[in-house]
OpenMM code with the backbone's topology and positions (N, CA, C; nanometers):
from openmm import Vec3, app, unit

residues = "UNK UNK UNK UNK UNK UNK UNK UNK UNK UNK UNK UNK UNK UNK UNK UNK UNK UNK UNK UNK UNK UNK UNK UNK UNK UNK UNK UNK UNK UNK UNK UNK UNK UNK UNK UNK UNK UNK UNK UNK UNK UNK UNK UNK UNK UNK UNK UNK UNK UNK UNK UNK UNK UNK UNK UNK UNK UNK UNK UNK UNK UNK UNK UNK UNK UNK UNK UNK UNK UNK UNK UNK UNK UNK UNK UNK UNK UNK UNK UNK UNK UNK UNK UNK UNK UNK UNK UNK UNK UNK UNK UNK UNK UNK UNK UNK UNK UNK UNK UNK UNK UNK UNK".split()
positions = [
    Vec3(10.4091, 10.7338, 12.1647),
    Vec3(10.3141, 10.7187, 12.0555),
    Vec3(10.3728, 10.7842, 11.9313),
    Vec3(10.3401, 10.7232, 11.8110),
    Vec3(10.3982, 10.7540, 11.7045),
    Vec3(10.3464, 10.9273, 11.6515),
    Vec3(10.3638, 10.9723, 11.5507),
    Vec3(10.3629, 11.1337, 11.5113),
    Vec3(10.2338, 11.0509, 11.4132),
    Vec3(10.1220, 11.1646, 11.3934),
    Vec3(9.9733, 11.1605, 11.3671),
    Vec3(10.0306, 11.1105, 11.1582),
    Vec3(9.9783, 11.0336, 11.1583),
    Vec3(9.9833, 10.9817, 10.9856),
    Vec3(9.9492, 11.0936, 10.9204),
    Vec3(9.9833, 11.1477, 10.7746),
    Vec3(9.9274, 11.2655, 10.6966),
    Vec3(9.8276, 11.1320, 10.6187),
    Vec3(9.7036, 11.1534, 10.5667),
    Vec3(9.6269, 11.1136, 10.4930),
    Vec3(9.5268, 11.2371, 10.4589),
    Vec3(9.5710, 11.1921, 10.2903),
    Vec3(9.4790, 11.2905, 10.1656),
    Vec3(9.3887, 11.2092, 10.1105),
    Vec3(9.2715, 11.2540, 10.1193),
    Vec3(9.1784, 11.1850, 10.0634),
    Vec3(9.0913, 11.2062, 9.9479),
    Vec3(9.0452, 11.1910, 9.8207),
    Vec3(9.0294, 11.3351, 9.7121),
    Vec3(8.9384, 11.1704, 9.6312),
    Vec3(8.7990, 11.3004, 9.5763),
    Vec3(8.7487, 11.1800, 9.4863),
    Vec3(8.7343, 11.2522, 9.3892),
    Vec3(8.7827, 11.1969, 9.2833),
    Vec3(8.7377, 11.2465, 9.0957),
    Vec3(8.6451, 11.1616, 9.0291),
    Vec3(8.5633, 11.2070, 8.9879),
    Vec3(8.4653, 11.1001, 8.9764),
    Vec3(8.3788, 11.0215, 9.0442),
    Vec3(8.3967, 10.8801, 9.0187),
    Vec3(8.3604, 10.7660, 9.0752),
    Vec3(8.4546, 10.7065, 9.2240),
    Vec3(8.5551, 10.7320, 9.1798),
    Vec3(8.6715, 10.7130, 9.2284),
    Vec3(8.7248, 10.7665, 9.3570),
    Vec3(8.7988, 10.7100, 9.4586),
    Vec3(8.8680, 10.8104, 9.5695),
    Vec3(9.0013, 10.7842, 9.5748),
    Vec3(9.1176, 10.8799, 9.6040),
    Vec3(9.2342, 10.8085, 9.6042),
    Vec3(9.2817, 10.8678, 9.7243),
    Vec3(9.3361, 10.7687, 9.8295),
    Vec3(9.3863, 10.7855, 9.9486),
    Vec3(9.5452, 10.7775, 9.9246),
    Vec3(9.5972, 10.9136, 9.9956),
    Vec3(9.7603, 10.8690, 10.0008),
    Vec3(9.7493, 10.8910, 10.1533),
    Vec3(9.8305, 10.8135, 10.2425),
    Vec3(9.9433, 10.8085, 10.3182),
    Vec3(10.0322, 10.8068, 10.3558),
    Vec3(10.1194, 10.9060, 10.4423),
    Vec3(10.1988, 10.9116, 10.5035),
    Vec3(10.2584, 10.8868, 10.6253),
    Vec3(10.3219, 10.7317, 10.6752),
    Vec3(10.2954, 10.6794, 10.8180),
    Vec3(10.4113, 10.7139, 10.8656),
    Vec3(10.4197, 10.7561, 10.9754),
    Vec3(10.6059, 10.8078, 11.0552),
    Vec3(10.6257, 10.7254, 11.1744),
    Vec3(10.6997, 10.6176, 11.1202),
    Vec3(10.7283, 10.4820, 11.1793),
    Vec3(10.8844, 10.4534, 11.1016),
    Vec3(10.9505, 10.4446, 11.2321),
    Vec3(11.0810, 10.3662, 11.2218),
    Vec3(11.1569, 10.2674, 11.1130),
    Vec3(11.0571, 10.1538, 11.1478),
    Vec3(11.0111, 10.0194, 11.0355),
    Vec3(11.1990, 9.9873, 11.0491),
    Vec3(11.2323, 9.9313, 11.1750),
    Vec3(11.3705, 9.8870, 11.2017),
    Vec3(11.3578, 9.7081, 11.1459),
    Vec3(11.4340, 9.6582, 11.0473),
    Vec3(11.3433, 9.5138, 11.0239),
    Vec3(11.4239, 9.3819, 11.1028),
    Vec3(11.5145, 9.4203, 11.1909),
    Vec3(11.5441, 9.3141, 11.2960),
    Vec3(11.7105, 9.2811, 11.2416),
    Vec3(11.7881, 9.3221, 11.1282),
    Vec3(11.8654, 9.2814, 11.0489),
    Vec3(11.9813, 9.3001, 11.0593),
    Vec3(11.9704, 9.4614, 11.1278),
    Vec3(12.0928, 9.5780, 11.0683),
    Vec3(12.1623, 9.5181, 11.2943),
    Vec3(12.2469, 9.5864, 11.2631),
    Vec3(12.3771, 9.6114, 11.3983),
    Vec3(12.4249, 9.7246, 11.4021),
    Vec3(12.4034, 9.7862, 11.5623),
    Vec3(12.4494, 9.8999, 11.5591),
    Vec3(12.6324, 9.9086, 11.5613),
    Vec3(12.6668, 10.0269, 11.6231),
    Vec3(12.7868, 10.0417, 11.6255),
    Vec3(12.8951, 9.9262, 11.6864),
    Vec3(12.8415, 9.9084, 11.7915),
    Vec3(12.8973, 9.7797, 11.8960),
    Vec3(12.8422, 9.6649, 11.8212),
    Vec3(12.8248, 9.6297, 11.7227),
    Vec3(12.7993, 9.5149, 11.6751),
    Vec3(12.6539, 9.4188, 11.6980),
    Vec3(12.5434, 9.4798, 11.8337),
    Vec3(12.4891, 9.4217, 11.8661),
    Vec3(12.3423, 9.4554, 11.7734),
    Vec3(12.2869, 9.3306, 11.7886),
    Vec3(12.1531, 9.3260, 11.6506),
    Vec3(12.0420, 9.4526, 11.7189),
    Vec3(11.9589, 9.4983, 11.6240),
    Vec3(11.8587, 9.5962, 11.6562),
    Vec3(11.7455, 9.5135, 11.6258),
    Vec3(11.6630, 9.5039, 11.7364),
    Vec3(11.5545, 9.4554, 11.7337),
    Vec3(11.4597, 9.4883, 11.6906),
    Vec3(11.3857, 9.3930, 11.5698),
    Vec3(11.3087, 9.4755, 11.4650),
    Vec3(11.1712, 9.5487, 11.5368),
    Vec3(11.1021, 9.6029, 11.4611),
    Vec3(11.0131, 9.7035, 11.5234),
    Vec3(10.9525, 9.7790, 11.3586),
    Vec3(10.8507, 9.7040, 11.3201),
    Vec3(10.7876, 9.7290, 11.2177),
    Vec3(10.6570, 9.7449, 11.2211),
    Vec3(10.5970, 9.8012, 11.1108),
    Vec3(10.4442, 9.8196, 11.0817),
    Vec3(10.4201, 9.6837, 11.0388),
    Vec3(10.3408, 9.6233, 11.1172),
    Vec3(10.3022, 9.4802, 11.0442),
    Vec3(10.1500, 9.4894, 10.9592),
    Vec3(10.0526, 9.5189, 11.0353),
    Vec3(9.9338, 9.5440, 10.9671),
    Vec3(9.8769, 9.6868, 10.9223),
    Vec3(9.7880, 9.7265, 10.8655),
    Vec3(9.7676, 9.8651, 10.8113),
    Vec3(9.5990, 9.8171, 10.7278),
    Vec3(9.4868, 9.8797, 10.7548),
    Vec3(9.3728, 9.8993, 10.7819),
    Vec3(9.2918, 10.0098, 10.7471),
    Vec3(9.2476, 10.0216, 10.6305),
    Vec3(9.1747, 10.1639, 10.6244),
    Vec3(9.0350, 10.1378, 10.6244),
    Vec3(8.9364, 10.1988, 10.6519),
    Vec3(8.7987, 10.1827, 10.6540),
    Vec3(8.7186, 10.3517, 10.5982),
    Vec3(8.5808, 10.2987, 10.5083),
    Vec3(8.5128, 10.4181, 10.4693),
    Vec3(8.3608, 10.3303, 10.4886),
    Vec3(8.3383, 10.4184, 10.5978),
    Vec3(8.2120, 10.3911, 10.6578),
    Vec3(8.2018, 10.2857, 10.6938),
    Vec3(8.2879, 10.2233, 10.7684),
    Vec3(8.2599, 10.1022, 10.8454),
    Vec3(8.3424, 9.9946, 10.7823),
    Vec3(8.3604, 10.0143, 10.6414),
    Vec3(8.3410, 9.9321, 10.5346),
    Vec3(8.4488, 9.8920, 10.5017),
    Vec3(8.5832, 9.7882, 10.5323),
    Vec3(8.6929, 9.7724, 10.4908),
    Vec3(8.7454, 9.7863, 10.3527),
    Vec3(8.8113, 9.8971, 10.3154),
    Vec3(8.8582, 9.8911, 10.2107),
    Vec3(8.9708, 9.8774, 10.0994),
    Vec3(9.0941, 9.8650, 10.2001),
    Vec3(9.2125, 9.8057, 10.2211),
    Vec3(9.2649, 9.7333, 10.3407),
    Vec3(9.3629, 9.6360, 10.3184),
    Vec3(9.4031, 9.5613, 10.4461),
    Vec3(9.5019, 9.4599, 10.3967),
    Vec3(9.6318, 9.5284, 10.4436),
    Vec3(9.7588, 9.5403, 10.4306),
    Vec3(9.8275, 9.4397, 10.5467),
    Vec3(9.9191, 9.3577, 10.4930),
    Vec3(10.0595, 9.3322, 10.6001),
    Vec3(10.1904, 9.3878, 10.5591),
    Vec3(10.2458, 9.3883, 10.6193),
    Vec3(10.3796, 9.4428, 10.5851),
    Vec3(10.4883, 9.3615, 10.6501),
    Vec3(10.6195, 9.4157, 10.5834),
    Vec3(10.7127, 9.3093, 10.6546),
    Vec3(10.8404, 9.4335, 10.6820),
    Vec3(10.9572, 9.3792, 10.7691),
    Vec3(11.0542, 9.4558, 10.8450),
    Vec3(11.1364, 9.4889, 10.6344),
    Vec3(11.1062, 9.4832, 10.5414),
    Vec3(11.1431, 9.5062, 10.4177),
    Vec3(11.1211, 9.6450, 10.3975),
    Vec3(11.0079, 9.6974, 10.4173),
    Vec3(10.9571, 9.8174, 10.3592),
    Vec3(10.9994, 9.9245, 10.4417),
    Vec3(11.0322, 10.0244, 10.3444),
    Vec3(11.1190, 10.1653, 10.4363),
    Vec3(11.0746, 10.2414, 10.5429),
    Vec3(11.1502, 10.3225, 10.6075),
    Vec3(11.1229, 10.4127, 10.7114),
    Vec3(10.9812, 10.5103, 10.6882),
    Vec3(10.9419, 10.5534, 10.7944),
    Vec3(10.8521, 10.6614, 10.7464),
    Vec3(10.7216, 10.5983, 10.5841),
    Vec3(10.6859, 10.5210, 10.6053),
    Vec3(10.5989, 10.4289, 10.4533),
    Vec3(10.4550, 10.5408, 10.4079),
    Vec3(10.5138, 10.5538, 10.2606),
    Vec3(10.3742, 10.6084, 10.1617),
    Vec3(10.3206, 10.4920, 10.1451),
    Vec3(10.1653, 10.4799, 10.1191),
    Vec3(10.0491, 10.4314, 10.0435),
    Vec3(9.9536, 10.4829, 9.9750),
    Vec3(9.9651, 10.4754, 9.9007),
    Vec3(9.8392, 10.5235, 9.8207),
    Vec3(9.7274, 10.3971, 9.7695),
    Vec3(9.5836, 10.4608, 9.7462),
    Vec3(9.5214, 10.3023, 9.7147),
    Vec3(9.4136, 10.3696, 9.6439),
    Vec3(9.3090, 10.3315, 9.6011),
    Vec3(9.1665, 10.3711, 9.5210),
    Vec3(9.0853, 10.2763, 9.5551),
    Vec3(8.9448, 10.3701, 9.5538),
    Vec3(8.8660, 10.2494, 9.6133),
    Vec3(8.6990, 10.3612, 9.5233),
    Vec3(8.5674, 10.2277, 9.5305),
    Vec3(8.4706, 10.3678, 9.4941),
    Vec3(8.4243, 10.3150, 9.5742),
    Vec3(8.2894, 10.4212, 9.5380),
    Vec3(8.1408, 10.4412, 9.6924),
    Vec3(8.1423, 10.5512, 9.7330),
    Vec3(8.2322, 10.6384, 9.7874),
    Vec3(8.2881, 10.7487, 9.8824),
    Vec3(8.2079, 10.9000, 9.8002),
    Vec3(8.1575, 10.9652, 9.9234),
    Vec3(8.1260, 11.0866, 9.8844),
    Vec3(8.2400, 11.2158, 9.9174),
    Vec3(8.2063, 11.3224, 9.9242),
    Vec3(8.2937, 11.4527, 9.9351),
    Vec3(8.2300, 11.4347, 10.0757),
    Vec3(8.3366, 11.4971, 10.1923),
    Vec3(8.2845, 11.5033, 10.3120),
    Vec3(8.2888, 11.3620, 10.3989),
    Vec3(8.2866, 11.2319, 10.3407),
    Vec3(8.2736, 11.1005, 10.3830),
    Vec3(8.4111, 11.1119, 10.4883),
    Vec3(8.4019, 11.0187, 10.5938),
    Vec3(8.5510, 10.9964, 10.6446),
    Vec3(8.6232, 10.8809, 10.5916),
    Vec3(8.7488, 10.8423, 10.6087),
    Vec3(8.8583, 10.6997, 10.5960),
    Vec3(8.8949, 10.7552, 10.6897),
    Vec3(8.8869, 10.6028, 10.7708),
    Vec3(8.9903, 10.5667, 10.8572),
    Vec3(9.1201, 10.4843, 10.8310),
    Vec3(9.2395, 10.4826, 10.9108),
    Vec3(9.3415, 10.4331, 10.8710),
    Vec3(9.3602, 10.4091, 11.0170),
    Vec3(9.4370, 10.2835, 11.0299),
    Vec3(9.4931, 10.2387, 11.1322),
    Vec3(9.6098, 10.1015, 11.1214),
    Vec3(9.7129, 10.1534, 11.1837),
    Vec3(9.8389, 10.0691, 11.1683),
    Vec3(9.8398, 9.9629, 11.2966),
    Vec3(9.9202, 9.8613, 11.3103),
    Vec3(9.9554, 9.7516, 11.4056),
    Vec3(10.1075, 9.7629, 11.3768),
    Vec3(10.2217, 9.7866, 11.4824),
    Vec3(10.3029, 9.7409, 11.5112),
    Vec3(10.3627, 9.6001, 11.5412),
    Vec3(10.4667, 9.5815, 11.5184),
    Vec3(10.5517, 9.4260, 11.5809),
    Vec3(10.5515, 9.4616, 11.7320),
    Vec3(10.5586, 9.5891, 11.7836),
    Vec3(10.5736, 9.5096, 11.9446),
    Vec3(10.4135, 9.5670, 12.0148),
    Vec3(10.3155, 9.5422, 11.9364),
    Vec3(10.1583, 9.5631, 11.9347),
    Vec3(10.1039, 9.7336, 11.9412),
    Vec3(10.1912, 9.8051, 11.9236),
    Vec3(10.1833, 9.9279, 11.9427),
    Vec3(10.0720, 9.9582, 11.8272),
    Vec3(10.0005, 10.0700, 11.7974),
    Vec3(9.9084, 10.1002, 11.6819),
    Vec3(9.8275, 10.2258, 11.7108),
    Vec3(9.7908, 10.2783, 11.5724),
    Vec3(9.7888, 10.4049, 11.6083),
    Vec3(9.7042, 10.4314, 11.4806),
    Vec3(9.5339, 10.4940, 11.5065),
    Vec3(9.4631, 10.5105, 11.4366),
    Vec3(9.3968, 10.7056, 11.4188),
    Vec3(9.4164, 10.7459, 11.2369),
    Vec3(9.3590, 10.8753, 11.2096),
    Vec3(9.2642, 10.8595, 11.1295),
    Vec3(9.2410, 11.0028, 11.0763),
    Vec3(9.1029, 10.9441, 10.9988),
    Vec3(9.1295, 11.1309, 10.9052),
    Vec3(9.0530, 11.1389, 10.8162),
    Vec3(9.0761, 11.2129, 10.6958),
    Vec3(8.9279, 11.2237, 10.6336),
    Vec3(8.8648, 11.3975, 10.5930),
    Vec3(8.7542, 11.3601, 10.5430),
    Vec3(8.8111, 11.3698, 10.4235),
    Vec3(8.6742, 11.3019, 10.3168),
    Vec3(8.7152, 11.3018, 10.1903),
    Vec3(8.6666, 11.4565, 10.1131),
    Vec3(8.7835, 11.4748, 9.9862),
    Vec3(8.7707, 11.6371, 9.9668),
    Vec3(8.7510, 11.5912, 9.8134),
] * unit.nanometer
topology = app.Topology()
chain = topology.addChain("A")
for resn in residues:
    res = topology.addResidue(resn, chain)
    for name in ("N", "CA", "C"):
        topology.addAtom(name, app.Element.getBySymbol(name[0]), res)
């Protein structure tokens, strides 16, 4: 299982701004190791955050985007104390869901 996502969650205002930090490989199927033979990709394909039930981002991704992936996003509604959830989907179905109150 992958290492627990960092997610900051902070509202000014009206406003909330979520960053993430996902610690994922994100190998995109392309590269060859030493012996020449291909590495089979192994990426974050989908990515999912929810505040109160309530979808508020919803992401695909492709074997393009770097190792270890930041996001950041804004969204309103959200109180101090509220939770986001975040949850990723892997290429070989693997996935792995945290959650963050809002500060």
């Amino acid at each position: 299982m992958a290492d627990p996502m960092r997610i900051r969650a902070a509202l000014a205002g009206d406003e909330t701004t979520v960053r993430i930090l996902m610690s994922h490989v994100m190998e995109p199927g392309t590269r060859r190791d030493a012996a020449g033979a291909l590495i089979p990709a192994h990426f974050i394909k989908e990515v999912e955050a929810t505040h109160n039930g309530k979808v508020v981002l919803s992401s695909l991704f492709t074997g393009s985007v770097a190792q270890n992936p930041f996001l950041s996003f804004k969204f309103k509604g959200a109180a101090k104390g509220d939770k986001v959830t975040v949850k990723w989907t892997d290429s070989k179905g693997d996935s792995r869901t945290d959650e963050a109150s809002i500060a």
